[in-house]
N, CA, C and O atoms as CSV, one atom per row, in Angstrom:
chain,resi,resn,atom,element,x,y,z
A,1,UNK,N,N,-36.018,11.733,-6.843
A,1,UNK,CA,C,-35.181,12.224,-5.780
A,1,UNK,C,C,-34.981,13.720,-5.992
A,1,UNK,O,O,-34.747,14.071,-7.148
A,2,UNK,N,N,-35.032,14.550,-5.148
A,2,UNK,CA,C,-35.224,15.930,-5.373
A,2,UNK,C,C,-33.531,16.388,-4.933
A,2,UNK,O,O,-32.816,15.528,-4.417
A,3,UNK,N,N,-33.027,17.702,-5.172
A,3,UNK,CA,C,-32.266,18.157,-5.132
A,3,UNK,C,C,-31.062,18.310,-4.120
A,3,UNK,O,O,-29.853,18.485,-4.270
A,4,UNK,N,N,-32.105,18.136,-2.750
A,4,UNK,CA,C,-31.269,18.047,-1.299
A,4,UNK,C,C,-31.030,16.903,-1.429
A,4,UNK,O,O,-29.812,16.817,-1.273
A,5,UNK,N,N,-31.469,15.850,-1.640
A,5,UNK,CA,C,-30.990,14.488,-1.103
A,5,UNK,C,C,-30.044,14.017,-2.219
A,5,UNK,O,O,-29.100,13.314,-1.860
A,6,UNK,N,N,-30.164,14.294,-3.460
A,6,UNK,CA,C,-28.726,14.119,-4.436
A,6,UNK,C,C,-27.696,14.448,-4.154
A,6,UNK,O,O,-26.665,13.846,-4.456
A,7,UNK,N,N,-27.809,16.019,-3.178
A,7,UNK,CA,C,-26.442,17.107,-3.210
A,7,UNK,C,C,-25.681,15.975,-1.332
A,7,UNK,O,O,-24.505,15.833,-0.995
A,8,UNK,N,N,-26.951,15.451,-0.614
A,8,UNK,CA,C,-26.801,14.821,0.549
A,8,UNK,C,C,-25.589,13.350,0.348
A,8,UNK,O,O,-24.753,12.926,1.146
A,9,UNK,N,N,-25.950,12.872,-1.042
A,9,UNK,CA,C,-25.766,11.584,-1.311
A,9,UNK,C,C,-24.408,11.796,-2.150
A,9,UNK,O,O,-23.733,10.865,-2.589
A,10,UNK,N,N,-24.113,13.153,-2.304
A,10,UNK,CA,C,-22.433,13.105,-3.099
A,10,UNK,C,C,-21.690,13.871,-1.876
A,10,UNK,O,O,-20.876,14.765,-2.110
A,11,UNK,N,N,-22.074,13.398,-0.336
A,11,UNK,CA,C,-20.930,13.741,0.563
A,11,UNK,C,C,-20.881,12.694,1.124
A,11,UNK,O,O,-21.821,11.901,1.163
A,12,UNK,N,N,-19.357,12.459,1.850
A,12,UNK,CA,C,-18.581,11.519,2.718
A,12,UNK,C,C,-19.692,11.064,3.404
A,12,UNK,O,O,-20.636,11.713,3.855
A,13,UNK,N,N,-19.453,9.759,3.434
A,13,UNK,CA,C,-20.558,8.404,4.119
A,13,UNK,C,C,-19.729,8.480,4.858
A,13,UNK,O,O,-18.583,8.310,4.442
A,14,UNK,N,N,-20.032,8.862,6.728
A,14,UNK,CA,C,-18.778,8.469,7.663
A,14,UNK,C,C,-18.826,7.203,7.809
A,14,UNK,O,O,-17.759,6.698,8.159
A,15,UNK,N,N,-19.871,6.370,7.633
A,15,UNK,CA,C,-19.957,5.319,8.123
A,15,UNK,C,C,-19.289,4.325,7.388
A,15,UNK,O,O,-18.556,3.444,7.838
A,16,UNK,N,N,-19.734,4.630,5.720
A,16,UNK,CA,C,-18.939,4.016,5.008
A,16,UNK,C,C,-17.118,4.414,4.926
A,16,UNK,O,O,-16.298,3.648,4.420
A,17,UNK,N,N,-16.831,5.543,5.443
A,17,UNK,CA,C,-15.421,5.298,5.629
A,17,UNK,C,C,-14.941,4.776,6.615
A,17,UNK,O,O,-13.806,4.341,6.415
A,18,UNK,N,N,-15.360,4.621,7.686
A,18,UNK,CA,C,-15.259,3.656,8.947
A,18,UNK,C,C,-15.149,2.213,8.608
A,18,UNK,O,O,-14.372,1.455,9.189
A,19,UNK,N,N,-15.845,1.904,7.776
A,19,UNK,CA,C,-16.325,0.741,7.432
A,19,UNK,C,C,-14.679,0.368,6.621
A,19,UNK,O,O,-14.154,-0.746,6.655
A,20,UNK,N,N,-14.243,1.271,6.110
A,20,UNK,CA,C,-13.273,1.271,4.988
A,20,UNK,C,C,-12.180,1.098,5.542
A,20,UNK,O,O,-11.432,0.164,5.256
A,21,UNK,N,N,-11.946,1.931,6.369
A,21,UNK,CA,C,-11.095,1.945,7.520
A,21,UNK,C,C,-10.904,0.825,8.430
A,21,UNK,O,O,-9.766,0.369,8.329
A,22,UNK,N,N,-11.508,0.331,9.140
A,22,UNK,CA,C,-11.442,-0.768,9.350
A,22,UNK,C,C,-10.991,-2.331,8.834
A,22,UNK,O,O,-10.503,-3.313,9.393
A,23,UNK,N,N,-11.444,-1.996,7.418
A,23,UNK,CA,C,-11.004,-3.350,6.446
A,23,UNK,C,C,-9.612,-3.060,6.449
A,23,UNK,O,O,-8.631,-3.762,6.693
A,24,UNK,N,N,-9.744,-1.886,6.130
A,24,UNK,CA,C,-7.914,-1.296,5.516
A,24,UNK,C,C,-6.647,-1.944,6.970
A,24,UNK,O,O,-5.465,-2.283,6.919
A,25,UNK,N,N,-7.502,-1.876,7.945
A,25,UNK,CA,C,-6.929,-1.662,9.842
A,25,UNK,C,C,-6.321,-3.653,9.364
A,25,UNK,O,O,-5.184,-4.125,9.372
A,26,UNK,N,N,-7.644,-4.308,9.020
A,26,UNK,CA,C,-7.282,-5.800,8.999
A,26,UNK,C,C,-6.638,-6.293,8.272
A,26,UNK,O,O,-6.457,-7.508,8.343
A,27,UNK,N,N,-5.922,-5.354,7.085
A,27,UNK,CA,C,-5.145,-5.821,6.381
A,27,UNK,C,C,-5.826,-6.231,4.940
A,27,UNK,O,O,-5.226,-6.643,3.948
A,28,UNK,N,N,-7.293,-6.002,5.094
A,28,UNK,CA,C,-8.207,-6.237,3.554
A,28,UNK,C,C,-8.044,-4.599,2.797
A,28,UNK,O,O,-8.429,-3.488,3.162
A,29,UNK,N,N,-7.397,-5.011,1.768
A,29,UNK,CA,C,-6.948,-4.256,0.698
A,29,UNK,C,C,-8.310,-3.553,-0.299
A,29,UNK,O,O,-8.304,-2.388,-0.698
A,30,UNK,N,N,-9.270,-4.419,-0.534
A,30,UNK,CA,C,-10.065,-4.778,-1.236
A,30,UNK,C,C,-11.642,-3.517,-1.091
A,30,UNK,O,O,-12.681,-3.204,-1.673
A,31,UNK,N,N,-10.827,-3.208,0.094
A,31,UNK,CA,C,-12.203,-1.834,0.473
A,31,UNK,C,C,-11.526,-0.832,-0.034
A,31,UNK,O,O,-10.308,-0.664,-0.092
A,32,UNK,N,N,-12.841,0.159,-0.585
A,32,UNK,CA,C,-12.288,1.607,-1.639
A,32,UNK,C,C,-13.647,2.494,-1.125
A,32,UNK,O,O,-14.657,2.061,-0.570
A,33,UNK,N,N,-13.300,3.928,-1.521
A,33,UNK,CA,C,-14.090,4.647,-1.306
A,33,UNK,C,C,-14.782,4.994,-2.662
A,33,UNK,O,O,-14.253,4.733,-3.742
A,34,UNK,N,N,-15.837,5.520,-2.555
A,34,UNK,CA,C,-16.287,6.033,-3.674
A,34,UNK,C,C,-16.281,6.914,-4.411
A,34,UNK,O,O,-16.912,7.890,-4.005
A,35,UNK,N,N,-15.835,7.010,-5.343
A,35,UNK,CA,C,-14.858,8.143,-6.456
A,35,UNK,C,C,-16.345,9.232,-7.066
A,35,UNK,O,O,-16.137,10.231,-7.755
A,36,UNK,N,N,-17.120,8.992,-6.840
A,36,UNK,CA,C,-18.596,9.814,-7.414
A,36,UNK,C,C,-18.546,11.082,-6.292
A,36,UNK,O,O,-19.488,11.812,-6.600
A,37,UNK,N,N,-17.788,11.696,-5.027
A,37,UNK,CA,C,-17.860,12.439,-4.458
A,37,UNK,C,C,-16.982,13.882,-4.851
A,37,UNK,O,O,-16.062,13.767,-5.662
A,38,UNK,N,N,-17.230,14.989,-4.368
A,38,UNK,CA,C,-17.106,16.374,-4.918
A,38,UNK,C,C,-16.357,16.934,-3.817
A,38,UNK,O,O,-16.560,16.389,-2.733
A,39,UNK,N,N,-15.191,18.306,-3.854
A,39,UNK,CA,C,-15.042,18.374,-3.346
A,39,UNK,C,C,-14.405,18.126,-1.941
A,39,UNK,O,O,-14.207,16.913,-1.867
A,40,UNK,N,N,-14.105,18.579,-1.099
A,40,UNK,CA,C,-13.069,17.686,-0.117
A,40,UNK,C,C,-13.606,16.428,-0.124
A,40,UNK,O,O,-12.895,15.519,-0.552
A,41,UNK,N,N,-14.567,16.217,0.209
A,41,UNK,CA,C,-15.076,14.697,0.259
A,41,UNK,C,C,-14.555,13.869,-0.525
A,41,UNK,O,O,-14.227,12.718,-0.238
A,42,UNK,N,N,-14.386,14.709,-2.152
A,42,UNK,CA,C,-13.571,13.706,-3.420
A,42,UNK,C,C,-12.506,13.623,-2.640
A,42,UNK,O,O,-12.297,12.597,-1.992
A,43,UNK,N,N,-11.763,14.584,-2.596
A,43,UNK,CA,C,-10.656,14.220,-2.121
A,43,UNK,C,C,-9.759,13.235,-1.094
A,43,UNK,O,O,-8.691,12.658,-1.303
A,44,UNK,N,N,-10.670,13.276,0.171
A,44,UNK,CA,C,-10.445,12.447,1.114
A,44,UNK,C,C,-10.242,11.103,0.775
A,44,UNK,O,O,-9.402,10.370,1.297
A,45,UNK,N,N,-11.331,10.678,-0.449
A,45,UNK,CA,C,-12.061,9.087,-0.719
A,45,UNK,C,C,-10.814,8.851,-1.630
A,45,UNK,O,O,-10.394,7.705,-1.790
A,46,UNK,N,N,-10.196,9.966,-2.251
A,46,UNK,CA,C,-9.547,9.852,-3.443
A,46,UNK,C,C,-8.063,9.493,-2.644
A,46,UNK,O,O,-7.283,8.636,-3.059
A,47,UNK,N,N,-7.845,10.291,-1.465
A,47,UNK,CA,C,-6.577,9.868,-0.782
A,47,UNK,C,C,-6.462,8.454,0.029
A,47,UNK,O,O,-5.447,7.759,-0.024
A,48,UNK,N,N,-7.461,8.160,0.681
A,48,UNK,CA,C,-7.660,7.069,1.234
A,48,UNK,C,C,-7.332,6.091,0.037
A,48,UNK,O,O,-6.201,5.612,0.118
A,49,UNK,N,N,-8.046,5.705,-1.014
A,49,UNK,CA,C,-7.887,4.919,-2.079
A,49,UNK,C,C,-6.606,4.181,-2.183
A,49,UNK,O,O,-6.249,3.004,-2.119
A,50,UNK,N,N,-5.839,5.801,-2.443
A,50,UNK,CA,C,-4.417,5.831,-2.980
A,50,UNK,C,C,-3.759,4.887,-1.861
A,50,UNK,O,O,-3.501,3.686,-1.940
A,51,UNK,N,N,-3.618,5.529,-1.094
A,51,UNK,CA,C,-3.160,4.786,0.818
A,51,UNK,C,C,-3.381,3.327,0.508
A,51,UNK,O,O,-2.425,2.581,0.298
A,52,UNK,N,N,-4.506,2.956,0.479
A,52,UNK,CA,C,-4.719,1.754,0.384
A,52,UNK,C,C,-4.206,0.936,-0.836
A,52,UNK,O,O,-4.133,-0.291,-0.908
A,53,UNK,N,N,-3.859,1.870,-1.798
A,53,UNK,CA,C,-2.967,1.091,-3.002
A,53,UNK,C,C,-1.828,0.979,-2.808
A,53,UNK,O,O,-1.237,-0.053,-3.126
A,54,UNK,N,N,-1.230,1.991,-2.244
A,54,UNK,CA,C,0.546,1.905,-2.232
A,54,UNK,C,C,0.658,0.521,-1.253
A,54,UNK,O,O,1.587,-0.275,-1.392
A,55,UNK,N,N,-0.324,0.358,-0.331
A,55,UNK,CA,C,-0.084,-0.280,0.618
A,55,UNK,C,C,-0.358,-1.566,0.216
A,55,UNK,O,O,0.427,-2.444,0.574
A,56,UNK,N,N,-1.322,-1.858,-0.462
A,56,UNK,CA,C,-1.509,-3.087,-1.216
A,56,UNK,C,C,-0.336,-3.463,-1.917
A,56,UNK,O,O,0.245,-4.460,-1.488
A,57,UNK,N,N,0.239,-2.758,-3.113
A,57,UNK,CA,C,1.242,-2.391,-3.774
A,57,UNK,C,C,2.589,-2.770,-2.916
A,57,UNK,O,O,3.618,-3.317,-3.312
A,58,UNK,N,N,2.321,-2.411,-1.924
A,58,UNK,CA,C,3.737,-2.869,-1.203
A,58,UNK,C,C,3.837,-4.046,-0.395
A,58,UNK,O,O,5.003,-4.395,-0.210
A,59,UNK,N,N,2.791,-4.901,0.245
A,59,UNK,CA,C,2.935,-5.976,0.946
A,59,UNK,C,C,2.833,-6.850,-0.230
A,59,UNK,O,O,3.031,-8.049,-0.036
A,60,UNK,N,N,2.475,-6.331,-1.766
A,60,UNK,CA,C,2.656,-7.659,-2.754
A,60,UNK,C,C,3.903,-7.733,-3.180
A,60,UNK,O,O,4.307,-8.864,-3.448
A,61,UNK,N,N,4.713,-6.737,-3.335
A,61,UNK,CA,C,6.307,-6.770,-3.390
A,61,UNK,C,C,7.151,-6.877,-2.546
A,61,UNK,O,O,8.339,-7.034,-2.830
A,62,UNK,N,N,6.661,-6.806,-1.244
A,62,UNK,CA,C,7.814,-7.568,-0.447
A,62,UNK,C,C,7.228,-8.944,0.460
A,62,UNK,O,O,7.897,-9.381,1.396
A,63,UNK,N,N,5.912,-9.559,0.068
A,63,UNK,CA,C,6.067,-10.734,-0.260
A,63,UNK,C,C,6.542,-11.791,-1.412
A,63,UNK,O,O,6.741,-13.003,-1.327
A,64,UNK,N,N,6.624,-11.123,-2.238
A,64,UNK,CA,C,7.233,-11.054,-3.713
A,64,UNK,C,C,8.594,-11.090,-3.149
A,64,UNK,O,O,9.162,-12.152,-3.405
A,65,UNK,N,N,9.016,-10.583,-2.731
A,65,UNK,CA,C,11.212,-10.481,-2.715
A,65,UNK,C,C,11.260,-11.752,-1.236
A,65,UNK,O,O,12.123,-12.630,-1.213
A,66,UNK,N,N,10.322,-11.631,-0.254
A,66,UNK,CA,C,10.303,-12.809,0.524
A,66,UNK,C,C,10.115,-14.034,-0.058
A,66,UNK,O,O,10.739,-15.043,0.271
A,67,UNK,N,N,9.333,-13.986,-0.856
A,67,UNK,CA,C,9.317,-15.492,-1.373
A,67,UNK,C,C,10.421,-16.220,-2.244
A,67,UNK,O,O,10.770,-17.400,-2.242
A,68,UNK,N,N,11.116,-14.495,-3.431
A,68,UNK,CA,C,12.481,-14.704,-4.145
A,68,UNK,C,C,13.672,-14.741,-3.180
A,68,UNK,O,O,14.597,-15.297,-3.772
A,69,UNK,N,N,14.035,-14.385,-1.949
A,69,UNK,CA,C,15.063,-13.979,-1.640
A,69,UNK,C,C,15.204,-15.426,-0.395
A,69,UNK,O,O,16.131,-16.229,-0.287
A,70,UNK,N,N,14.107,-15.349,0.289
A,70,UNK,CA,C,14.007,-16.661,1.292
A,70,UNK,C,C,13.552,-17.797,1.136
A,70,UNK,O,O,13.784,-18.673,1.969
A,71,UNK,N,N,12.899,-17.995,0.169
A,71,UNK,CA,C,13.237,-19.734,-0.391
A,71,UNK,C,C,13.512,-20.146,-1.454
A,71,UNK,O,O,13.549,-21.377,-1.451
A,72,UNK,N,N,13.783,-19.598,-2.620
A,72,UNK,CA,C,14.803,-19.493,-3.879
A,72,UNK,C,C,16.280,-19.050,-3.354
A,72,UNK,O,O,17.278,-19.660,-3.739
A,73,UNK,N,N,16.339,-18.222,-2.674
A,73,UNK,CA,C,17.738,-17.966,-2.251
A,73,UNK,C,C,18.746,-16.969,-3.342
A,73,UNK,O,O,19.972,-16.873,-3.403
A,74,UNK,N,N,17.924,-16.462,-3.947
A,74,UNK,CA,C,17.963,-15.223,-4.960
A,74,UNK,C,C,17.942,-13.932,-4.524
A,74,UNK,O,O,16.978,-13.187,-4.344
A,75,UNK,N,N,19.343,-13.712,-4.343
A,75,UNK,CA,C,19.593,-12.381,-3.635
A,75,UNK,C,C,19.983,-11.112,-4.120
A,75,UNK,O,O,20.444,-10.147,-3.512
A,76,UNK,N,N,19.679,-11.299,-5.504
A,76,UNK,CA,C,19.693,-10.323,-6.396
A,76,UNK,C,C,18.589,-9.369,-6.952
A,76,UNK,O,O,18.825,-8.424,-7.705
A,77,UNK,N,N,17.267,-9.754,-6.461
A,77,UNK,CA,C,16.332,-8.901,-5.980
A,77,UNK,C,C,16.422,-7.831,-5.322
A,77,UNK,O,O,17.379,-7.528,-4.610
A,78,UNK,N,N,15.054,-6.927,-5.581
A,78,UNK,CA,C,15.004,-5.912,-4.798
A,78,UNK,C,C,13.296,-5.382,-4.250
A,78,UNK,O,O,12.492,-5.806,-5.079
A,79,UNK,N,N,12.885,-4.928,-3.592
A,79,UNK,CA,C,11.974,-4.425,-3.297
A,79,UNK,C,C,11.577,-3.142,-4.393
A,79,UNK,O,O,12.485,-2.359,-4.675
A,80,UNK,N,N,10.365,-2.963,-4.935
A,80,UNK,CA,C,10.390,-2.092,-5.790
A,80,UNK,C,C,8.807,-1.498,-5.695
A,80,UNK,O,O,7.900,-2.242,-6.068
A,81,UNK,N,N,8.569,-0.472,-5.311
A,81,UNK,CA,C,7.026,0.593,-5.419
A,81,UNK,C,C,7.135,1.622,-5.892
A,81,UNK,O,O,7.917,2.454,-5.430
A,82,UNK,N,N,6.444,1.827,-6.853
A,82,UNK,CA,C,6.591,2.931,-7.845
A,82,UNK,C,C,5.414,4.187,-6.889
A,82,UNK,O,O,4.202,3.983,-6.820
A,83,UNK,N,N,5.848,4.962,-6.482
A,83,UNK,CA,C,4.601,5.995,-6.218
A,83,UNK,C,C,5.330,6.259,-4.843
A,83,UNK,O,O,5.028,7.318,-4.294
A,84,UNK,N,N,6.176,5.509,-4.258
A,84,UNK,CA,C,6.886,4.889,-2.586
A,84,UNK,C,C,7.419,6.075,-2.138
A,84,UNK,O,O,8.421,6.374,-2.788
A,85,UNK,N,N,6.992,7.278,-0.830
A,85,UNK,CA,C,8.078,8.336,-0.768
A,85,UNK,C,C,7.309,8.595,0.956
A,85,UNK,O,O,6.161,8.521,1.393
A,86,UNK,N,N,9.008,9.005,1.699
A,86,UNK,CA,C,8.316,9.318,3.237
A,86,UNK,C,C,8.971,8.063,3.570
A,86,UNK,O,O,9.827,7.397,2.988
A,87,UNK,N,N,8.223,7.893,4.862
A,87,UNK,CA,C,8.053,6.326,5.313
A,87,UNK,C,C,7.737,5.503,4.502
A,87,UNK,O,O,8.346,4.470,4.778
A,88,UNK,N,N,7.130,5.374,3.655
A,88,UNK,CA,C,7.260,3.991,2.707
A,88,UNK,C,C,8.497,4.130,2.521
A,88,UNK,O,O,9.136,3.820,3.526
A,89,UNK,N,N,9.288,4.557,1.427
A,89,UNK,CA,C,10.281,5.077,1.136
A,89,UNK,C,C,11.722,4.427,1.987
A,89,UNK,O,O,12.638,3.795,1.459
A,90,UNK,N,N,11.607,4.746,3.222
A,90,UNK,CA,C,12.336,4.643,4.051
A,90,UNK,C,C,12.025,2.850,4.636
A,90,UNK,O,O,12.875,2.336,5.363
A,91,UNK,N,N,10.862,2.107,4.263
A,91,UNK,CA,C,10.844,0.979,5.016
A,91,UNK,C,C,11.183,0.052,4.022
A,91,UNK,O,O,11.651,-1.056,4.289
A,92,UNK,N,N,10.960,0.472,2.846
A,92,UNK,CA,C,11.586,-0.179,1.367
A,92,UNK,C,C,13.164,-0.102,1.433
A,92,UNK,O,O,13.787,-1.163,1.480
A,93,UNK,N,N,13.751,0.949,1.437
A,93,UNK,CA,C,15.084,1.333,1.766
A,93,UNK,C,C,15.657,0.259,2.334
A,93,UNK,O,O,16.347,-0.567,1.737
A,94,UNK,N,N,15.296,0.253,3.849
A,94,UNK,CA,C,15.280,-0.910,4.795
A,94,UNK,C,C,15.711,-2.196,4.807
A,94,UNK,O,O,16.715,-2.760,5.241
A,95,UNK,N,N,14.528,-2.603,4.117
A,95,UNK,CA,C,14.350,-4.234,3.498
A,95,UNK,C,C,15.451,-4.614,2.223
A,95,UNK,O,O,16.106,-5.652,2.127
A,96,UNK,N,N,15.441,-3.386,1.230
A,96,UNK,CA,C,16.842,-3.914,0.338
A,96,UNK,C,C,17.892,-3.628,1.170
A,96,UNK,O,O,18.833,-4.117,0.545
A,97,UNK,N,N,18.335,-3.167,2.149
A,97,UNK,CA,C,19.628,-2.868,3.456
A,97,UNK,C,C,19.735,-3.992,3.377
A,97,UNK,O,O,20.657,-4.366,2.652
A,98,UNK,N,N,18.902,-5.052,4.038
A,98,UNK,CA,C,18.729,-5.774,4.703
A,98,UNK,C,C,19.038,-7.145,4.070
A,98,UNK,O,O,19.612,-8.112,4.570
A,99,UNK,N,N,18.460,-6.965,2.723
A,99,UNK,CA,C,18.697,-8.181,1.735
A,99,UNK,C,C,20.007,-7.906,1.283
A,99,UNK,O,O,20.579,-8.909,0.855
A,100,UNK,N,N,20.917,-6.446,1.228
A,100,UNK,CA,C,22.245,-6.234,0.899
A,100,UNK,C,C,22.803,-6.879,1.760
A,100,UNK,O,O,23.647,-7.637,1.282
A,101,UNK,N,N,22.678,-6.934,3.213
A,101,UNK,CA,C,23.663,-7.375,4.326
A,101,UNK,C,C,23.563,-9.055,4.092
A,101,UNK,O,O,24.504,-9.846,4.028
A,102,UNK,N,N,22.505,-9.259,4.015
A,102,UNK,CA,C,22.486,-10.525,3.955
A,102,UNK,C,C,23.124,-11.450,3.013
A,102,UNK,O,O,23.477,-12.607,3.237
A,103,UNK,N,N,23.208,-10.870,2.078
A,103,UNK,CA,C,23.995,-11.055,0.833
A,103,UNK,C,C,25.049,-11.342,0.618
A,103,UNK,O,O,25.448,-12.373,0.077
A,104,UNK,N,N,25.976,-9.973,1.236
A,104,UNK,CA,C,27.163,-10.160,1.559
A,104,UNK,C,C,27.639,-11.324,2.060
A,104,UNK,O,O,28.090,-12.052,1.176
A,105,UNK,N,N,27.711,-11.823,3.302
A,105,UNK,CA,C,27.889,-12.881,3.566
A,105,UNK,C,C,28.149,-14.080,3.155
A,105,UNK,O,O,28.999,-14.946,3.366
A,106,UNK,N,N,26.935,-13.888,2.321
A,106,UNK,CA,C,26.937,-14.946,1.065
A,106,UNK,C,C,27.885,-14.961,-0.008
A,106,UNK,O,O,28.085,-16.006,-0.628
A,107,UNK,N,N,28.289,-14.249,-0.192
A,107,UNK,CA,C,28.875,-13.816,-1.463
A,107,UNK,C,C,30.376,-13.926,-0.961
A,107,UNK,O,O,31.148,-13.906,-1.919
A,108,UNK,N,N,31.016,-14.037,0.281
A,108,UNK,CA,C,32.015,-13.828,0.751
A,108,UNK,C,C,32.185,-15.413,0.621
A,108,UNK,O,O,32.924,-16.033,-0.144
A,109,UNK,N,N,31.332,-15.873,1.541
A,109,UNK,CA,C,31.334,-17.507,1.707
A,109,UNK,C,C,31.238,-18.093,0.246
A,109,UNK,O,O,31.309,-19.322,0.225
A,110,UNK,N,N,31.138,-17.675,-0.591
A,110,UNK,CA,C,31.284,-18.273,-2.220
A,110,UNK,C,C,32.854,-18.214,-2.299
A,110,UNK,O,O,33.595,-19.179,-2.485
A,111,UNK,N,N,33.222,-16.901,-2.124
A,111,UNK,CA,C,34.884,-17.295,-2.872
A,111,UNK,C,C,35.977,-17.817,-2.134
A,111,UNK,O,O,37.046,-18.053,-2.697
């Protein structure tokens, strides 16, 4: 393989990020970009990645506190993502609000 087509083959595959994109769109976690790229291209593949981790990262912890909080009935949980800021941040926030309010109630109706 000669020189152009090596330097060709360490830039952004649109197709393969489409491709990536799409999985990511259906909710498949499991698609990644390829970390062998230079340059913005690294970068892009390298941000997308991330995106797709926090996000993974976060529908496993708040199916995780759904499964502790709504059929254990364990309301002493919390939603927890380490890396979480922005809108994540704010939809995590949210969901422990939410498990606080709910709580209450509970906790009233105990004594």
């Amino acid at each position: 393989m000669d020189s152009i087509q090596a330097g060709l083959q360490m830039m952004l595959d649109r197709g393969e990020l489409l491709k990536c994109l799409r999985a990511f769109k259906r909710g498949d976690f499991s698609a990644r970009m390829p970390l062998n790229l230079t340059g913005i291209d690294g970068e892009i593949a390298q941000a997308f990645n991330d995106v797709v981790e926090l996000e993974e990262a976060t529908a496993v912890e708040i199916s995780r506190i759904a499964e502790v909080v709504g059929k254990e009935g364990q309301f002493n949980h919390r939603v927890s993502v380490p890396g979480a800021s922005g809108g994540w941040a704010d939809v995590i926030g949210s969901i422990n609000n939410l498990i606080g309010d709910v709580m209450h109630p509970v906790s009233e109706s105990a004594t």
